[in-house]
N, CA, C, O and CB atoms as a CASP TS submission, in Angstrom:
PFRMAT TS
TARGET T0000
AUTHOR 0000-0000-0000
METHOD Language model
MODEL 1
PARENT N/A
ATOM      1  N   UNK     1     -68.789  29.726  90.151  1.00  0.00           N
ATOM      2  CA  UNK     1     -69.954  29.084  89.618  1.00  0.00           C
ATOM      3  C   UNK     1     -70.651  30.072  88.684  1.00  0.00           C
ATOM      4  O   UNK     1     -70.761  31.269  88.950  1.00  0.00           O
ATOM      5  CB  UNK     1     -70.895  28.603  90.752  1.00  0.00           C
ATOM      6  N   UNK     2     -71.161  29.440  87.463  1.00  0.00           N
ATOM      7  CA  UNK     2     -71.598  30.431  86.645  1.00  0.00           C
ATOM      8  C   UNK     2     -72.985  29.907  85.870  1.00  0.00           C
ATOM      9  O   UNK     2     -72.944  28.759  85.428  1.00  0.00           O
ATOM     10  CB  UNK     2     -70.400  30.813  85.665  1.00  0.00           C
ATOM     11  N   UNK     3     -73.808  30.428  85.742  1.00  0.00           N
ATOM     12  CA  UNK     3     -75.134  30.071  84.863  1.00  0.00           C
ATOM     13  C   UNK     3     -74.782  29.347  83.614  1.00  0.00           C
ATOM     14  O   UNK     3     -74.156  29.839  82.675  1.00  0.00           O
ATOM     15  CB  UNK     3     -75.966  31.405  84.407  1.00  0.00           C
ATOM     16  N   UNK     4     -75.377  27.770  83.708  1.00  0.00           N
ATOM     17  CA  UNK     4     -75.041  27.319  82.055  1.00  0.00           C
ATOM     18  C   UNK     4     -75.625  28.103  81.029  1.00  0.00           C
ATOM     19  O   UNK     4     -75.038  28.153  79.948  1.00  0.00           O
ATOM     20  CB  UNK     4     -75.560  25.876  81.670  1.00  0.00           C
ATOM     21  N   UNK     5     -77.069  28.949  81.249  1.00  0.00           N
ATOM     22  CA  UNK     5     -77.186  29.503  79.951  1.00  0.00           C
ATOM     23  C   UNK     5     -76.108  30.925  79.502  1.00  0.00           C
ATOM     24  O   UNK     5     -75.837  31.217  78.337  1.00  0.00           O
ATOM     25  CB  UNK     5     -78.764  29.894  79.902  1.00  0.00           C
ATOM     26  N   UNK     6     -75.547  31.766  80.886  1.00  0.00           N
ATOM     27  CA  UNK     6     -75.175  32.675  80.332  1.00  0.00           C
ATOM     28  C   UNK     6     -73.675  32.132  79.895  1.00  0.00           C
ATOM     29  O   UNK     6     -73.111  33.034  79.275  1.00  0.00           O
ATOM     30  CB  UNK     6     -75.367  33.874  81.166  1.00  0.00           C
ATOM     31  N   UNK     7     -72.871  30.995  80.010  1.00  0.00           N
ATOM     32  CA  UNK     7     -71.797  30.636  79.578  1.00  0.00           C
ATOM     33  C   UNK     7     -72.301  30.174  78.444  1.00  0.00           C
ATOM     34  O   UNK     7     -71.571  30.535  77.521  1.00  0.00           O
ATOM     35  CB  UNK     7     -71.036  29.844  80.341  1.00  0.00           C
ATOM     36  N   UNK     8     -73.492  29.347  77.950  1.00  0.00           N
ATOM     37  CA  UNK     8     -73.809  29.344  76.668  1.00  0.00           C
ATOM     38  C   UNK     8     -73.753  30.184  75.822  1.00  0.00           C
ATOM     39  O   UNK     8     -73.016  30.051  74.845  1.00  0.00           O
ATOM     40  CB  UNK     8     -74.649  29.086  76.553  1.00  0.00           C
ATOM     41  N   UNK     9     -74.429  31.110  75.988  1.00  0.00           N
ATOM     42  CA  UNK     9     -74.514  32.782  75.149  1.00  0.00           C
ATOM     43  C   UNK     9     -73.231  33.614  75.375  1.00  0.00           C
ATOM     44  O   UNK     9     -73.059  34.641  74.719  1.00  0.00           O
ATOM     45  CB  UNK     9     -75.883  33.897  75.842  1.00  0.00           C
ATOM     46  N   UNK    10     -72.303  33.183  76.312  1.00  0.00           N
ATOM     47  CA  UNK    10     -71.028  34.124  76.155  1.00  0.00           C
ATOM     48  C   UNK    10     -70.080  33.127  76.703  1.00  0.00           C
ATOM     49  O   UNK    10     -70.028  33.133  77.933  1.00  0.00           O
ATOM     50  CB  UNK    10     -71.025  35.691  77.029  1.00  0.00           C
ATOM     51  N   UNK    11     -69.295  32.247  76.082  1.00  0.00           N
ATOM     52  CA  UNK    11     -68.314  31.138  75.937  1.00  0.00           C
ATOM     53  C   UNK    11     -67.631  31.773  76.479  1.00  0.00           C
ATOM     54  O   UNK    11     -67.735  31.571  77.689  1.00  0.00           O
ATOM     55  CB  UNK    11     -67.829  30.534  74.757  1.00  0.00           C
ATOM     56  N   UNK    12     -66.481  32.948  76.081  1.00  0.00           N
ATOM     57  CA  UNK    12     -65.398  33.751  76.107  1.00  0.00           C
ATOM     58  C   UNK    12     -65.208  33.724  77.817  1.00  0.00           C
ATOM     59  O   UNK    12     -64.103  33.574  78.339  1.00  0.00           O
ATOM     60  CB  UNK    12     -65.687  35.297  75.304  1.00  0.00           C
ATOM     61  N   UNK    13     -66.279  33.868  78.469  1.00  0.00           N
ATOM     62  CA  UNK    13     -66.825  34.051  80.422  1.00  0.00           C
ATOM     63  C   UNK    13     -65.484  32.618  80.456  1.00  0.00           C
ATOM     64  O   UNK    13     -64.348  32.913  80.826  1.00  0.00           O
ATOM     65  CB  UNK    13     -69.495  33.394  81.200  1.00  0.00           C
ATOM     66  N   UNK    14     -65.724  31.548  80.151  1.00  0.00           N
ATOM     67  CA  UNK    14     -64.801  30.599  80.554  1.00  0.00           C
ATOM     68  C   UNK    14     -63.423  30.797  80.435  1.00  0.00           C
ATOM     69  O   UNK    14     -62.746  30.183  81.259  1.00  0.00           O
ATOM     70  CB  UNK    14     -65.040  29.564  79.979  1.00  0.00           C
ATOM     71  N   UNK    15     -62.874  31.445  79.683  1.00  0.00           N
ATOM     72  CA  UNK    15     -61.891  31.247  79.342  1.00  0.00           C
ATOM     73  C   UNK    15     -61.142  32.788  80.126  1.00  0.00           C
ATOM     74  O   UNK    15     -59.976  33.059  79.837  1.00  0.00           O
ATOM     75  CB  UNK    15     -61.954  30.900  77.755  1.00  0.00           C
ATOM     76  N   UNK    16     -61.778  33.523  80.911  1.00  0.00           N
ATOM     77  CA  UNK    16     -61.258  34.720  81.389  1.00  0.00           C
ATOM     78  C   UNK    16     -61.134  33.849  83.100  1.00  0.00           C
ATOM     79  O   UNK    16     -60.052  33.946  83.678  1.00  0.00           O
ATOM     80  CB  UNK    16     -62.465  36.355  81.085  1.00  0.00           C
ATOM     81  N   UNK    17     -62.072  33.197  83.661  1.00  0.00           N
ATOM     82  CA  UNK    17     -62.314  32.421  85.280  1.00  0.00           C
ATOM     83  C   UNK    17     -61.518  31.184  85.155  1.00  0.00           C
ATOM     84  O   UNK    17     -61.078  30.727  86.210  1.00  0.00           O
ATOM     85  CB  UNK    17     -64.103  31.917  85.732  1.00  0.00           C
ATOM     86  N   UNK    18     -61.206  30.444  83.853  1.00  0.00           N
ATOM     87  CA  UNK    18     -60.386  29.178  84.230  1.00  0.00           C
ATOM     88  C   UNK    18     -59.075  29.533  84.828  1.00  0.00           C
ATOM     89  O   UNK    18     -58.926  28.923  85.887  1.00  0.00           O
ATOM     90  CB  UNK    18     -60.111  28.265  82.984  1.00  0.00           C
ATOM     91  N   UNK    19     -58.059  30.307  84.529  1.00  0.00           N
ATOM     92  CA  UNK    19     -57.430  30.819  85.338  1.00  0.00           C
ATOM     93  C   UNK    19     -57.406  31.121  86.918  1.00  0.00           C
ATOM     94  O   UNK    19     -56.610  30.901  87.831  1.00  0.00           O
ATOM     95  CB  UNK    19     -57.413  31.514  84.840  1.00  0.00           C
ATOM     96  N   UNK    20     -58.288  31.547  86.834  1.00  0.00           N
ATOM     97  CA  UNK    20     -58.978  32.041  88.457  1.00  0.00           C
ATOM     98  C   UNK    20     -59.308  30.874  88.829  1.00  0.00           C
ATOM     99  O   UNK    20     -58.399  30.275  89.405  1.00  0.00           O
ATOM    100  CB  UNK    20     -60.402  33.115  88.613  1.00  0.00           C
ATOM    101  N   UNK    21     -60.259  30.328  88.720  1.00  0.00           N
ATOM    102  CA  UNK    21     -60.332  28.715  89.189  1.00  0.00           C
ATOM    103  C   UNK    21     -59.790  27.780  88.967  1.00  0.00           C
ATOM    104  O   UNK    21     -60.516  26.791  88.872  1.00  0.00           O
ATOM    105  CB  UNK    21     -61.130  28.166  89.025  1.00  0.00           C
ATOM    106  N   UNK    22     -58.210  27.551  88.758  1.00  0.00           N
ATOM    107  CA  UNK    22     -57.393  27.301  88.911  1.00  0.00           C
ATOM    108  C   UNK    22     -56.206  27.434  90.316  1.00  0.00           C
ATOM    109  O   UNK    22     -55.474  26.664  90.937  1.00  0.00           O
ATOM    110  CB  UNK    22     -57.353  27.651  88.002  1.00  0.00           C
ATOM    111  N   UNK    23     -56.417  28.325  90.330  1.00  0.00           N
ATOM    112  CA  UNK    23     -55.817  29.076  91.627  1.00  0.00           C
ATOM    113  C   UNK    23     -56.587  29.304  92.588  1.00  0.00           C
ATOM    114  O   UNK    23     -56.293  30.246  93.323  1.00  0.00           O
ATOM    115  CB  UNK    23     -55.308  30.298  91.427  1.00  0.00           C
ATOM    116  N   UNK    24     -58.025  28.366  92.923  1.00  0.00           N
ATOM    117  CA  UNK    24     -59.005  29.071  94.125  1.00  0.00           C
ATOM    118  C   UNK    24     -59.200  27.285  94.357  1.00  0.00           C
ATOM    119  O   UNK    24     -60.123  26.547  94.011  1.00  0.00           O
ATOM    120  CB  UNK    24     -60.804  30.440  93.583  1.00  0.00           C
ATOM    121  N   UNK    25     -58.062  27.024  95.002  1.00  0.00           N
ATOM    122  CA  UNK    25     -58.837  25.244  95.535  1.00  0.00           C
ATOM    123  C   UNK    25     -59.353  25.853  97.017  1.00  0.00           C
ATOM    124  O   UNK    25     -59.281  26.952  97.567  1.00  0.00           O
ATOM    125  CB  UNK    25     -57.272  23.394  95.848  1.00  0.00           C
ATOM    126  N   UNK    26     -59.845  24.701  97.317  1.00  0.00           N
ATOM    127  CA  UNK    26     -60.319  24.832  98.579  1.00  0.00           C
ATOM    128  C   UNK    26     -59.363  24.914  99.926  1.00  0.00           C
ATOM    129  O   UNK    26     -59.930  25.006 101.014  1.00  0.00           O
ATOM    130  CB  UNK    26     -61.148  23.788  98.664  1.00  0.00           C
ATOM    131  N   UNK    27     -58.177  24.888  99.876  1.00  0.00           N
ATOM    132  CA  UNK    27     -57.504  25.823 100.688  1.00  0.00           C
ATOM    133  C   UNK    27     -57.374  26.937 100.356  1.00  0.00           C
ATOM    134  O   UNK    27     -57.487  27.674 101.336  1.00  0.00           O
ATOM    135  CB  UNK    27     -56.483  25.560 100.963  1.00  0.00           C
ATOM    136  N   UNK    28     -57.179  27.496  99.405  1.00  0.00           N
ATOM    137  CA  UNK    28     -57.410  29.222  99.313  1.00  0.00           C
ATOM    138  C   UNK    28     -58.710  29.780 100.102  1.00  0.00           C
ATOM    139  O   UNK    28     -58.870  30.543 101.056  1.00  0.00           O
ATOM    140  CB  UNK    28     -57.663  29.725  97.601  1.00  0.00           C
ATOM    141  N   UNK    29     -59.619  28.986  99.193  1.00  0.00           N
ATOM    142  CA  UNK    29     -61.175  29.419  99.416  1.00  0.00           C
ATOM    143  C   UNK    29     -61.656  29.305 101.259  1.00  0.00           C
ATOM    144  O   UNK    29     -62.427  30.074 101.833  1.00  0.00           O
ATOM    145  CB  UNK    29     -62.278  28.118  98.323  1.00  0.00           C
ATOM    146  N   UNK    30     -60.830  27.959 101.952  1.00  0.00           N
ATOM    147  CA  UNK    30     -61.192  28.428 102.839  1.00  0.00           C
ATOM    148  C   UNK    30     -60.195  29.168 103.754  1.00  0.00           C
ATOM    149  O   UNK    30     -60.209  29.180 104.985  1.00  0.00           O
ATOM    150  CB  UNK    30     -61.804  27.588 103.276  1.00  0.00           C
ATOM    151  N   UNK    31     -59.347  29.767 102.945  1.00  0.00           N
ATOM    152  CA  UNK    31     -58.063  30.826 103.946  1.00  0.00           C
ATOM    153  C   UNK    31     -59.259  32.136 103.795  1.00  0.00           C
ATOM    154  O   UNK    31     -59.648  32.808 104.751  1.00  0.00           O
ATOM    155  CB  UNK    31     -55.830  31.304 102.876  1.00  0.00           C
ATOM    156  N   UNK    32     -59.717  32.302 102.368  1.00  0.00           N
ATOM    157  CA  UNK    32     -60.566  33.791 102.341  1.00  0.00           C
ATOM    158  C   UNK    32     -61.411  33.759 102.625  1.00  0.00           C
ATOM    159  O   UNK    32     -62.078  34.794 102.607  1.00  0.00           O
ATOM    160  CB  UNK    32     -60.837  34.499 101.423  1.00  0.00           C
ATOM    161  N   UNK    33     -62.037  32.382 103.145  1.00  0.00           N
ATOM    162  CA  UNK    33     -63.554  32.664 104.159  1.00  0.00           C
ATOM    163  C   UNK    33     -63.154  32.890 105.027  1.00  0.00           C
ATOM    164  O   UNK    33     -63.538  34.032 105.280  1.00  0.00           O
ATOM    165  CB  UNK    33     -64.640  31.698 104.531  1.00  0.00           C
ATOM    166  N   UNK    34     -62.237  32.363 106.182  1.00  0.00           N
ATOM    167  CA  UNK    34     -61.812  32.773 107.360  1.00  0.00           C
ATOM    168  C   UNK    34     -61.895  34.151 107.773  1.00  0.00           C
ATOM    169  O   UNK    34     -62.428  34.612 108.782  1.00  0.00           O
ATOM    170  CB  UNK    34     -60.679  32.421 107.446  1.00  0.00           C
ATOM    171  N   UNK    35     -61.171  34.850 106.661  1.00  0.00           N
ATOM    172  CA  UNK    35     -60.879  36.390 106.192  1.00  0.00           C
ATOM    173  C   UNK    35     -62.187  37.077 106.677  1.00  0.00           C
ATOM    174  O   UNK    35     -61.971  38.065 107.379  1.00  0.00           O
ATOM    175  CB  UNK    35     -60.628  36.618 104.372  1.00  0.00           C
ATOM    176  N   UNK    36     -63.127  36.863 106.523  1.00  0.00           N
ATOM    177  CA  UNK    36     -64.678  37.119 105.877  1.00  0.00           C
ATOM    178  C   UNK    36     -65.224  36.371 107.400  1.00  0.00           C
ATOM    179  O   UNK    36     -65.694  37.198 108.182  1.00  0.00           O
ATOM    180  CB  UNK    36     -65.210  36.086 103.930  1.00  0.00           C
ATOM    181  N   UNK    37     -65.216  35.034 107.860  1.00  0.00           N
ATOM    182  CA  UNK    37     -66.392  34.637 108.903  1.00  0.00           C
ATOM    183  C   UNK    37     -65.909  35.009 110.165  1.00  0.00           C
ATOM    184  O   UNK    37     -66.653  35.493 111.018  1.00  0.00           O
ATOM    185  CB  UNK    37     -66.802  33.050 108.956  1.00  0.00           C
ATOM    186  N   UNK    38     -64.435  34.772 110.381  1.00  0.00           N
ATOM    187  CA  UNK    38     -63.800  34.683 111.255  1.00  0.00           C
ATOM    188  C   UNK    38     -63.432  35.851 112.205  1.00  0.00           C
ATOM    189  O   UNK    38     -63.870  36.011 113.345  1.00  0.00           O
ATOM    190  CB  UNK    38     -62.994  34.166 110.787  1.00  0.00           C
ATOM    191  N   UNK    39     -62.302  36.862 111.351  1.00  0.00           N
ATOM    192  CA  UNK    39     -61.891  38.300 110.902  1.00  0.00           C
ATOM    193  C   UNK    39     -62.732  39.500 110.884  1.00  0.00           C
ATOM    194  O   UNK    39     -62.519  40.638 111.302  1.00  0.00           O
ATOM    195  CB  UNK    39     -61.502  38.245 109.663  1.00  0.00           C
ATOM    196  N   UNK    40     -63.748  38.965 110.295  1.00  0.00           N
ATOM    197  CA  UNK    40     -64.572  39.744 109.924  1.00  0.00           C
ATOM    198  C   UNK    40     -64.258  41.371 108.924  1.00  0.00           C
ATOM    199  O   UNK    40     -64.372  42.532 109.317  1.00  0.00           O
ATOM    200  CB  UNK    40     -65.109  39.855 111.178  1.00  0.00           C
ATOM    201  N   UNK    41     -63.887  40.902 107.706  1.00  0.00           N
ATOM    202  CA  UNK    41     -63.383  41.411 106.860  1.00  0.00           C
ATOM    203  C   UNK    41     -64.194  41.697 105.941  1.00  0.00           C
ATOM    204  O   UNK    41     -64.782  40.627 105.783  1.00  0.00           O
ATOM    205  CB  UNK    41     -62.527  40.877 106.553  1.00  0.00           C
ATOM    206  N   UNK    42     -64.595  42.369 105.276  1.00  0.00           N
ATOM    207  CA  UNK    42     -65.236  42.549 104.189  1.00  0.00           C
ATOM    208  C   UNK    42     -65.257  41.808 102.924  1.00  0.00           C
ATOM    209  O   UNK    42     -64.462  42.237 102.087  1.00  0.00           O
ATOM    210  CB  UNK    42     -64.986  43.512 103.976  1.00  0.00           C
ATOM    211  N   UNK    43     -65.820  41.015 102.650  1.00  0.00           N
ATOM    212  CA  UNK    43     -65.711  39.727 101.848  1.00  0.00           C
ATOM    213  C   UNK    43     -65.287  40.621 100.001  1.00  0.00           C
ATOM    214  O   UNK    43     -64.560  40.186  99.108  1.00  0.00           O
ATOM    215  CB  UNK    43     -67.684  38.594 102.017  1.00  0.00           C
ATOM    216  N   UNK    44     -66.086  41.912 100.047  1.00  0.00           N
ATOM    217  CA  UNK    44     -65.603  42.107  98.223  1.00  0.00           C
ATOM    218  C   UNK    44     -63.321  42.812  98.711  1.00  0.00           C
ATOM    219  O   UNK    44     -62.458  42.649  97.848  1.00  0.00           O
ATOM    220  CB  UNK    44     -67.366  44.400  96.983  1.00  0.00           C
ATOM    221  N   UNK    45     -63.044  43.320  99.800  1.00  0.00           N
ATOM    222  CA  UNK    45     -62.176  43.563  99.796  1.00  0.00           C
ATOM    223  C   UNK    45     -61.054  42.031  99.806  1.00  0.00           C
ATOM    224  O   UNK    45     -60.176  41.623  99.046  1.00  0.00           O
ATOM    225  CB  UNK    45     -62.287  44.538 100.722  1.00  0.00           C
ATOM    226  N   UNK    46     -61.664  41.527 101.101  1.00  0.00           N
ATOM    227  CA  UNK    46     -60.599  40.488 100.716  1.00  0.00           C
ATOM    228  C   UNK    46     -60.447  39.523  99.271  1.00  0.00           C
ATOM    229  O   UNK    46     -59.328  39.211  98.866  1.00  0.00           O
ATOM    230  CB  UNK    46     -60.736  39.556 101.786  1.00  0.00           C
ATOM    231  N   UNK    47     -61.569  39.141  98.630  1.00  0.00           N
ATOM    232  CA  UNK    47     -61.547  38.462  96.940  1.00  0.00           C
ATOM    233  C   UNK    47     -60.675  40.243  96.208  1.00  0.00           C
ATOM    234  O   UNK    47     -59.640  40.274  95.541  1.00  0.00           O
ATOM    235  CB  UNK    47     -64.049  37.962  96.008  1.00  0.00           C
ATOM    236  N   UNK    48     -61.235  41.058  96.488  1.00  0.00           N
ATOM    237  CA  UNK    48     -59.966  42.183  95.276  1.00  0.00           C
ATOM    238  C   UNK    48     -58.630  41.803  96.162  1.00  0.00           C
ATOM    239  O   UNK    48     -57.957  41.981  95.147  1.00  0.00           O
ATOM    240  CB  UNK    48     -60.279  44.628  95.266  1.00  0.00           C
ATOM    241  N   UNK    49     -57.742  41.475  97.046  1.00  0.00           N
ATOM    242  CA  UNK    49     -56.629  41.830  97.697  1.00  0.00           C
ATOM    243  C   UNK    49     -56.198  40.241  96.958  1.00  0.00           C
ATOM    244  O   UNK    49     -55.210  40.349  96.232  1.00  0.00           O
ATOM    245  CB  UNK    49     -56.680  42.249  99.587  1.00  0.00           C
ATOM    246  N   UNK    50     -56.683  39.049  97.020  1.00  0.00           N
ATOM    247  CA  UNK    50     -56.472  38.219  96.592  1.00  0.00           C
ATOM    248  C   UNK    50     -56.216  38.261  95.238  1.00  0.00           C
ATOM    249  O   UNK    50     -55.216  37.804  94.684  1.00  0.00           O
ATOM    250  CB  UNK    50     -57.156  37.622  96.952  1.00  0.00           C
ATOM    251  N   UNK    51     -57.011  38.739  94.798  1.00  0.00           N
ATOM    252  CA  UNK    51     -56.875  39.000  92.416  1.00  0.00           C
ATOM    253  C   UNK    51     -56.154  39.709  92.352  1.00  0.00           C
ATOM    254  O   UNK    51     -55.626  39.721  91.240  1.00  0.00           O
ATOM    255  CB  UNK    51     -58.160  39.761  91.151  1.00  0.00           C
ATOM    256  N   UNK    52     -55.758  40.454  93.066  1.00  0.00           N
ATOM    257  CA  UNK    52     -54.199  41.430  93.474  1.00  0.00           C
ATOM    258  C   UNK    52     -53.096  40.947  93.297  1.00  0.00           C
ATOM    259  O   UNK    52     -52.349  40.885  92.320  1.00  0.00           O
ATOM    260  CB  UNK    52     -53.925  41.822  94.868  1.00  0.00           C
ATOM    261  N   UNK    53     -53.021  40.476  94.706  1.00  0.00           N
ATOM    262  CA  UNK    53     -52.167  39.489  94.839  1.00  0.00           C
ATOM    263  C   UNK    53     -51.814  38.261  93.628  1.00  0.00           C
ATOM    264  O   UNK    53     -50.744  38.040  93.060  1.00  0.00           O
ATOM    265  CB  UNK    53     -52.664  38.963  95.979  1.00  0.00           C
ATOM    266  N   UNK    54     -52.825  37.738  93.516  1.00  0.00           N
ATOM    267  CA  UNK    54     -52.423  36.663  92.158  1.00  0.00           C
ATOM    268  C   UNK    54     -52.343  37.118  90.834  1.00  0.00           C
ATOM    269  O   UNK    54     -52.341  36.257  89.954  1.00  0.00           O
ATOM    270  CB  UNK    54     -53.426  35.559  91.946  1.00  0.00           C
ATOM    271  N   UNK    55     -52.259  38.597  90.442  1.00  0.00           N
ATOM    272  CA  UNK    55     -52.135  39.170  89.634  1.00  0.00           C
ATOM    273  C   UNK    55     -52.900  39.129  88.556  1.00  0.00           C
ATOM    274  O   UNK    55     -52.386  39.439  87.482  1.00  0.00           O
ATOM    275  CB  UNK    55     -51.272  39.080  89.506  1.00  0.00           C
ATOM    276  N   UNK    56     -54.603  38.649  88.621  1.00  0.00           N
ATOM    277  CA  UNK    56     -55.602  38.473  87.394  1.00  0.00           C
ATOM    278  C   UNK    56     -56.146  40.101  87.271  1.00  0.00           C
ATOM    279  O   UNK    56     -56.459  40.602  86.191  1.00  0.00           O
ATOM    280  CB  UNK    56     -57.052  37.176  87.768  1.00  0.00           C
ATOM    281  N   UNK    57     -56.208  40.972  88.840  1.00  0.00           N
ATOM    282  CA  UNK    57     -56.094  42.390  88.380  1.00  0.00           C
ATOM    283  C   UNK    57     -54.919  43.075  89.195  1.00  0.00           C
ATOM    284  O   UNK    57     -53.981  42.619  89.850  1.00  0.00           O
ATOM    285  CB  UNK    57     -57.522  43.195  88.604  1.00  0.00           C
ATOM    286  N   UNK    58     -55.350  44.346  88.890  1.00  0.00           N
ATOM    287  CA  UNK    58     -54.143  45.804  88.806  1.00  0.00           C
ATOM    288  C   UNK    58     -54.808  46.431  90.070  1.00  0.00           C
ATOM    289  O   UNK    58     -56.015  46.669  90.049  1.00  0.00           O
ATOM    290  CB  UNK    58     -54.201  47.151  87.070  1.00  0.00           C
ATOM    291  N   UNK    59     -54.116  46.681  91.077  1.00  0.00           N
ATOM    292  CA  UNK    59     -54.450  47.595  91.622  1.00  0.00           C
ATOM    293  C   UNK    59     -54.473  49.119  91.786  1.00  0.00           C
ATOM    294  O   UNK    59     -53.611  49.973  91.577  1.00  0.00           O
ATOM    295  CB  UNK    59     -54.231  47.264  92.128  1.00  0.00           C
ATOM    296  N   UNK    60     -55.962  49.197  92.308  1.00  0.00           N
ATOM    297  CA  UNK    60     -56.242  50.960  91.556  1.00  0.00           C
ATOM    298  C   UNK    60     -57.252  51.508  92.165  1.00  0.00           C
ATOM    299  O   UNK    60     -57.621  52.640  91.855  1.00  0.00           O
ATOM    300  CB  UNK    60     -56.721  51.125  89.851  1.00  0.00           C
TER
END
């Protein structure tokens, strides 16, 4: 989810997350809450292990 004004003032924001939200239906989303409510995992580690994994970043 992203602010309509700051996607107004910076378009380009869409076109880097459609990808990503593409690949985050709501079975993903709720496999990595589980991760996070359930697990009790650290919610910024498990979203990086995931962008990892789906290869939008590099791990480093």
């Amino acid at each position: 989810m992203i602010n309509a004004k700051t996607l107004k003032e910076w378009p380009a924001i869409a076109e880097v997350l459609n990808p990503v939200t593409a690949k985050l239906d709501n079975s993903v989303a709720q496999t990595l809450n589980a991760k996070v409510d359930v697990d009790g995992e650290d919610p910024h580690q498990v979203a990086l292990d995931w962008m990892v994994r789906e290869g939008f970043v590099k791990e480093g």
